[in-house]
RODO-2510 file (C-alpha; in nm, 4 decimals, decimal comma):
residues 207
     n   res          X          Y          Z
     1     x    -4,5772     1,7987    -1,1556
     2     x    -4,9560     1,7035    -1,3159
     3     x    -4,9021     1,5007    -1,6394
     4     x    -5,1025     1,7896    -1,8365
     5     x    -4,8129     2,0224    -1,6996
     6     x    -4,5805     1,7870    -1,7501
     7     x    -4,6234     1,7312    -2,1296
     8     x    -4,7270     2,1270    -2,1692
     9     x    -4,3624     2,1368    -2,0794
    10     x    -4,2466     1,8698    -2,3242
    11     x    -4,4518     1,9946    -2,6247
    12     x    -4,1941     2,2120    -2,7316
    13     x    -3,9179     1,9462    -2,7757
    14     x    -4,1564     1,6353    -2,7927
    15     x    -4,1100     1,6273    -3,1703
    16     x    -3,7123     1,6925    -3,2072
    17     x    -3,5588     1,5320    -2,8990
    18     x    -3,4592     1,1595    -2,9187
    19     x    -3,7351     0,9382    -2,8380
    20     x    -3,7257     0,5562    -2,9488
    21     x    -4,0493     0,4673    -2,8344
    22     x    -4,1988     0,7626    -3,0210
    23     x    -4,0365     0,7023    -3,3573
    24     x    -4,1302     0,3168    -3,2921
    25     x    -4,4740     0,3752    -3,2061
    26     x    -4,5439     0,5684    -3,5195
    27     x    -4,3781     0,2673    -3,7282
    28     x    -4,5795     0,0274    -3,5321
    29     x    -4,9185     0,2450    -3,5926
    30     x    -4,8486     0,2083    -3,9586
    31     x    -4,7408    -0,1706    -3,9575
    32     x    -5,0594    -0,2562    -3,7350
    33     x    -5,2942    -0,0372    -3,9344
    34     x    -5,1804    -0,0173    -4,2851
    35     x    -5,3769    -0,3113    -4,4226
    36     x    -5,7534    -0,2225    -4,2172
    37     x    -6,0023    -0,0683    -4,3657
    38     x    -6,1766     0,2687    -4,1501
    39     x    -6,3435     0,5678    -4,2893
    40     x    -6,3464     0,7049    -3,9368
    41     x    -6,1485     0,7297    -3,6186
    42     x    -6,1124     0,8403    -3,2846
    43     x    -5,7678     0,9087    -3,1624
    44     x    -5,6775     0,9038    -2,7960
    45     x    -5,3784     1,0856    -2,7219
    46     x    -5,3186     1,2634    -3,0288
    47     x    -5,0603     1,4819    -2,8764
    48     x    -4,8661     1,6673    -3,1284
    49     x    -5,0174     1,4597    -3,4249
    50     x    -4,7725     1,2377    -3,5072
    51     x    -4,9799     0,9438    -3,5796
    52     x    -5,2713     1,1801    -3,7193
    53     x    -5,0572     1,2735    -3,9632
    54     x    -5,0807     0,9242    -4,1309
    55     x    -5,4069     0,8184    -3,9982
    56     x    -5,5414     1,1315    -4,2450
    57     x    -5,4499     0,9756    -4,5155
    58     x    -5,6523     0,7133    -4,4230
    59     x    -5,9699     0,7777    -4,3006
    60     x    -6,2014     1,0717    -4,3926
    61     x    -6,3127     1,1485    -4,0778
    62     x    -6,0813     1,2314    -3,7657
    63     x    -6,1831     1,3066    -3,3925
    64     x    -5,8435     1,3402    -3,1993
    65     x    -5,8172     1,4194    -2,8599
    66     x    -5,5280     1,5511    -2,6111
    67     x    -5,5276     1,6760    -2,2041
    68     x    -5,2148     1,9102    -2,3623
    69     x    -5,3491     2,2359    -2,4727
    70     x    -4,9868     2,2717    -2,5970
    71     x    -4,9403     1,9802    -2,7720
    72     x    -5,3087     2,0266    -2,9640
    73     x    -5,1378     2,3702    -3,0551
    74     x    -4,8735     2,1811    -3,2281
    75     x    -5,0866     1,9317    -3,3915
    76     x    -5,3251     2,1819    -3,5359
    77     x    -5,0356     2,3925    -3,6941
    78     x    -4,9174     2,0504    -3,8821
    79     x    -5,2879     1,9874    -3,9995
    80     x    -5,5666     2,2153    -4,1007
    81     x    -5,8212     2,0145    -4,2819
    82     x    -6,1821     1,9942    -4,2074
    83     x    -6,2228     1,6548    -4,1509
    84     x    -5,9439     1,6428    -3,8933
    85     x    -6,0739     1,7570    -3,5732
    86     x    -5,9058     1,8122    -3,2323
    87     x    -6,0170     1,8901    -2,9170
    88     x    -5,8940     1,9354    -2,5285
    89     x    -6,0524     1,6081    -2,3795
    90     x    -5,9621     1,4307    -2,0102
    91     x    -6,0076     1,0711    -2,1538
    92     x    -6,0728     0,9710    -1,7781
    93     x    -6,3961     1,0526    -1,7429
    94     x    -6,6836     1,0006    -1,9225
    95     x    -6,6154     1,0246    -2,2818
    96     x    -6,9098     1,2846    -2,3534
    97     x    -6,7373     1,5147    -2,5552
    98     x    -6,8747     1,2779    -2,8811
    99     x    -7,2274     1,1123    -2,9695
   100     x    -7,0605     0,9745    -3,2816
   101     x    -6,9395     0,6043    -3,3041
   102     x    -6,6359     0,5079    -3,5233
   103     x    -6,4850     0,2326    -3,6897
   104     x    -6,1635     0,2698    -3,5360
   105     x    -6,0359     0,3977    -3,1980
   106     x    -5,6427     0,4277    -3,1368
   107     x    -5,4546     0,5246    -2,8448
   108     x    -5,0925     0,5270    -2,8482
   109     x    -4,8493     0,5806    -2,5344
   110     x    -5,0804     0,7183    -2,2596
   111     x    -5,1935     0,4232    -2,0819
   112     x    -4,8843     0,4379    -1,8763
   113     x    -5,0244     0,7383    -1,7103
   114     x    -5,3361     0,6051    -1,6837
   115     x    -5,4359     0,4035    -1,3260
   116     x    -5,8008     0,2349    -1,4159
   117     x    -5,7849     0,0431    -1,7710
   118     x    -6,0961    -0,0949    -1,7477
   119     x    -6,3152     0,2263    -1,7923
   120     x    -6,1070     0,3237    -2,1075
   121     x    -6,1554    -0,0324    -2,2454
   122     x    -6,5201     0,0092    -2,1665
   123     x    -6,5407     0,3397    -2,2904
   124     x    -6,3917     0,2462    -2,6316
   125     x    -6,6120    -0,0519    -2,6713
   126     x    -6,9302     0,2392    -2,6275
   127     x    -6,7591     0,4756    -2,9039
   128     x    -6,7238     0,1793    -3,1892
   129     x    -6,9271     0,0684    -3,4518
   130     x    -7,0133    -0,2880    -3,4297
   131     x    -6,7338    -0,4631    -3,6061
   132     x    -6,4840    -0,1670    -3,5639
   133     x    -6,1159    -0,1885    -3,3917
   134     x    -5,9865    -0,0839    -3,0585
   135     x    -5,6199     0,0003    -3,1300
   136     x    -5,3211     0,0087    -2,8807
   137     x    -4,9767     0,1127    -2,8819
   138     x    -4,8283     0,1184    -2,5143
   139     x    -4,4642     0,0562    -2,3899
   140     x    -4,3921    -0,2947    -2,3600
   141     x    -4,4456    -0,3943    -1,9887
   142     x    -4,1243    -0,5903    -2,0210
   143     x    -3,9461    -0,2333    -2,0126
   144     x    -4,1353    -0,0994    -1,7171
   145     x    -3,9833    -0,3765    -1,5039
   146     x    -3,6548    -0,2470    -1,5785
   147     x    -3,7485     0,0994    -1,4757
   148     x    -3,8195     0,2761    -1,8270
   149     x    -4,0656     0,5546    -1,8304
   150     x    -4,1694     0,8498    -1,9872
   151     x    -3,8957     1,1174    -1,8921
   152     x    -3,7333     1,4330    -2,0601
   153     x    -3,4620     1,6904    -2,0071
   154     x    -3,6256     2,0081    -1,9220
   155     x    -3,3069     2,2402    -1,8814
   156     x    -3,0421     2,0692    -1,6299
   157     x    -3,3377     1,8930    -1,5162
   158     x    -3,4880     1,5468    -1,5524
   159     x    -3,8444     1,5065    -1,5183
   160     x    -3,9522     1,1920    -1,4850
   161     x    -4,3929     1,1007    -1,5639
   162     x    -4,5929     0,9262    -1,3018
   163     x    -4,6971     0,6061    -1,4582
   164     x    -4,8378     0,3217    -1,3769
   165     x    -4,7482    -0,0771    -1,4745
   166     x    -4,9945    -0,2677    -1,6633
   167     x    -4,9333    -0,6354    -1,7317
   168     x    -5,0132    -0,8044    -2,0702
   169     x    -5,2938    -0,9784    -1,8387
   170     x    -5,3915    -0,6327    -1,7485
   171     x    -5,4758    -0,5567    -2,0972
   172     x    -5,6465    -0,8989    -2,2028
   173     x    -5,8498    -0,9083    -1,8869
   174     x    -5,9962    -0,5157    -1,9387
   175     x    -6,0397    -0,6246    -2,3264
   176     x    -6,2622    -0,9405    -2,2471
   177     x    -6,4458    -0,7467    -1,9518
   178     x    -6,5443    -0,5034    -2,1841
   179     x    -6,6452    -0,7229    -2,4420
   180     x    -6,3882    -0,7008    -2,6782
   181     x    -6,2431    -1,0030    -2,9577
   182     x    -5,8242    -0,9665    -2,9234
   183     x    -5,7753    -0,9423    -3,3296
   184     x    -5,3695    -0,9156    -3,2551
   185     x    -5,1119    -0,8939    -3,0198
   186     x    -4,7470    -0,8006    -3,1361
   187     x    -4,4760    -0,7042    -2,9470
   188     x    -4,2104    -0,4894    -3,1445
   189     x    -3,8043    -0,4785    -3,0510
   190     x    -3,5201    -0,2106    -3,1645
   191     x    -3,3449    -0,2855    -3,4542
   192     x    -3,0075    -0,4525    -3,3588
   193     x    -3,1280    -0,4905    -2,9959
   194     x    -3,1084    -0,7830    -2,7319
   195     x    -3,2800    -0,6203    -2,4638
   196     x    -3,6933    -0,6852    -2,4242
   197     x    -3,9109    -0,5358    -2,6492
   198     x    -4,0284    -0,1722    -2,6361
   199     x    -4,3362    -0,1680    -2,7810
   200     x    -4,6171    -0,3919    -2,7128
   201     x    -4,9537    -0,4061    -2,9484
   202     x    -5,2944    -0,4655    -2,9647
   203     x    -5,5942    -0,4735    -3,1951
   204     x    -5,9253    -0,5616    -3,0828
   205     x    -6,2593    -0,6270    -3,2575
   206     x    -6,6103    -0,5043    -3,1253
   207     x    -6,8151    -0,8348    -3,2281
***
């Protein structure tokens, strides 16, 4: 199953099923975030606008883009204003569907599924204002070793993402090839949890 199908599928249930790294990720988006200053963002990944839902509050300006025609269905019937805007975008190709440059660019729980870092680093970097962020939000590599990916229950059936493992190094390495200043790297556990951490971060500055 294509990874557009795939979360077409999931759309329905992504909000309401249980989903750690989803109710982490939105805690860690607000930790990370909460104390910058942006007036405008692009979000990669928006899916059903779980983090758009804060990052409206904000910024006054939102460009928010998803492959899932079903989960931009759900994210547009959560928010209707103006300055919120979301479009149908494959964020592995060129990234013409904007001339505008931001202060902040966020994507949250998609580079799993995505093979080639390096051209979304780079592409980023060409979509920020000088001195804006590059945000990320990705399960903690830590967990891939042990076999965690993106799954859900569709049915009596499990379906289970193609993803791919990126290394911390992975993410450092694409950052300075692109030209990027690492601002922050965090790396966020479950409460009452001994096992690795779930969440990894990373902010990075456009010098």
């Amino acid at each position: 199953m294509s990874i557009e199908k795939a979360y077409n599928e999931w759309s329905s249930q992504y909000d309401s099923n249980k989903n750690r790294t989803r109710d982490l990720d939105k805690k860690v988006t607000i930790k990370s975030l909460e104390d910058l200053k942006f007036n405008s963002v692009l979000e990669i990944g928006c899916g059903t606008g779980k983090n758009s839902e804060w990052l409206q509050t904000k910024a006054t300006q939102i460009f928010a883009v998803d492959f899932s025609e079903e989960m931009l269905a759900i994210a547009k019937k959560k928010i209707s204003k103006k300055n919120v805007h979301f479009q149908k975008a494959d964020v592995t190709e060129n990234w013409h569907w904007t001339t505008e440059n931001f202060d902040l660019v966020t994507c949250n729980l998609i580079l799993e599924h995505i093979e080639d870092l390096e051209f979304i680093f780079e592409q980023a970097f060409s979509k920020l204002k000088t001195g804006g962020h590059f945000f990320i939000s990705e399960l903690h590599p830590f967990k891939q070793y042990k076999g965690t990916k993106a799954r859900f229950n569709s049915g009596d059936k499990l379906i289970e993402l193609e993803t791919f493992t990126h290394h911390i190094s992975d993410f450092l390495n694409a950052g300075k090839k692109a030209g990027f200043q690492l601002f922050e790297l965090k790396e966020w556990f479950d409460e009452d949890s001994t096992d690795p951490p779930r969440i990894i971060s990373l902010l990075f500055k456009k010098p």
